[in-house]
C-alpha positions in Angstrom: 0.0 0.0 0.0 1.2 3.5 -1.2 -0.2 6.6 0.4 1.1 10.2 -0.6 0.0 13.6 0.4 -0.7 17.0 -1.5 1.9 19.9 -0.9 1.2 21.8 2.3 0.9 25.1 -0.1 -1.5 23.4 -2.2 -5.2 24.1 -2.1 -7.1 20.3 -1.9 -8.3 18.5 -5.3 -11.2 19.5 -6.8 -13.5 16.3 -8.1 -12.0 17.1 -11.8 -8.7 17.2 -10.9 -8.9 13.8 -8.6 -10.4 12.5 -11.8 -7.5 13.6 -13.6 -4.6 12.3 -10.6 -6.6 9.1 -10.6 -6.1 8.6 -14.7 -2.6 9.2 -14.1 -2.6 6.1 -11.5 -4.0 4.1 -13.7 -2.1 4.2 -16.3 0.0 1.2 -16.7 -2.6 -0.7 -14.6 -2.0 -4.2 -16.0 1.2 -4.2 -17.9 4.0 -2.2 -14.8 1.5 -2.6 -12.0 -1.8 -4.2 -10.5 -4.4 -1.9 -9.2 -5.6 -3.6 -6.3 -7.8 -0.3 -4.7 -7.2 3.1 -5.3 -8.4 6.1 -3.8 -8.0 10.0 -4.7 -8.7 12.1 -1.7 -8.6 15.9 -1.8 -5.5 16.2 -0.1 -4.3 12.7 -0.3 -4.1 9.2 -2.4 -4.1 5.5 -1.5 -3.3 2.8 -3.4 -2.7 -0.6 -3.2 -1.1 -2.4 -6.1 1.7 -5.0 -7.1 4.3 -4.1 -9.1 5.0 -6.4 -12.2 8.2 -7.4 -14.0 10.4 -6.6 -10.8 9.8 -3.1 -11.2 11.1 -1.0 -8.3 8.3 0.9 -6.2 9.6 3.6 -5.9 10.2 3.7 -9.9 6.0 3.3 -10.2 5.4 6.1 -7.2 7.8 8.5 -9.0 6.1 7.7 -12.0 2.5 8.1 -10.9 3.5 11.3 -8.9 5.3 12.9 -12.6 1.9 12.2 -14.6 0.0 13.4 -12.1 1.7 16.2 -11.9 2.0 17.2 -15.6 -1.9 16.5 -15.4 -2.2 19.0 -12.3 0.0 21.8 -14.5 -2.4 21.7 -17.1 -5.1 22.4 -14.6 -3.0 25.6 -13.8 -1.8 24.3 -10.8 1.8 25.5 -9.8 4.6 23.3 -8.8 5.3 21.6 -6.3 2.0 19.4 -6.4 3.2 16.8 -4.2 5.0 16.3 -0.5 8.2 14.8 -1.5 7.9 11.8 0.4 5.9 8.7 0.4 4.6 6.1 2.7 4.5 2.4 2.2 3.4 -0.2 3.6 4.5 -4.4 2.6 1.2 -6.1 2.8 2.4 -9.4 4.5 -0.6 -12.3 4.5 -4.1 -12.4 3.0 -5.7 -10.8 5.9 -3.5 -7.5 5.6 -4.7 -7.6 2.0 -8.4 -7.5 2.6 -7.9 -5.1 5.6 -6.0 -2.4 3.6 -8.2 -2.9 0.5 -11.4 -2.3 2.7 -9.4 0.5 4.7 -9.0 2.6 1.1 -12.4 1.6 -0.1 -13.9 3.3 2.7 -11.8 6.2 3.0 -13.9 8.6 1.0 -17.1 7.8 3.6 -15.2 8.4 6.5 -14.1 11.7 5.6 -17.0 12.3 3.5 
């Protein structure tokens, strides 16, 4: 599971541009990654996927984070977009799996 954060000097997501953040995610769903659950907050983003072909994480977060960005710019959004860091999280058994999948499934309606 992957979880990074807005800029502290950005203003939150609108729904367009959350739309927008979540088609950068998805792209290379299926052929670098597997999109397990996803979730585009206003401020934040979860997802929990498996990288494919040994591809590095951090690789696919850097990735994700670049498109999204270039996506945000359009928007008229000014750099930076993005905290620098990222949080991660090894899911470890099949029990961790269903817990974190349900965890950013149901993220919108607890803040929502």
């Amino acid at each position: 599971m992957v979880t990074w954060r807005l800029h502290r000097t950005q203003p939150r997501m609108s729904g367009d541009e959350r739309g927008l953040v979540l088609e950068a995610v998805r792209q290379g769903d299926g052929v670098r990654f597997e999109v397990h659950a996803l979730v585009v907050m206003d401020d934040h983003v979860h997802v929990v996927a498996t990288p494919l072909h040994d591809r590095p994480l951090e690789r696919i977060v850097q990735a994700w984070k670049a498109r999204s960005a270039y996506y945000l710019r359009g928007r008229g959004r000014a750099p930076p977009f993005w905290q620098r860091e990222y949080h991660d999280r090894l899911i470890r058994n099949g029990a961790e799996f269903r817990q974190k999948v349900r965890y950013v499934v149901s993220n919108p309606a607890r803040r929502w």
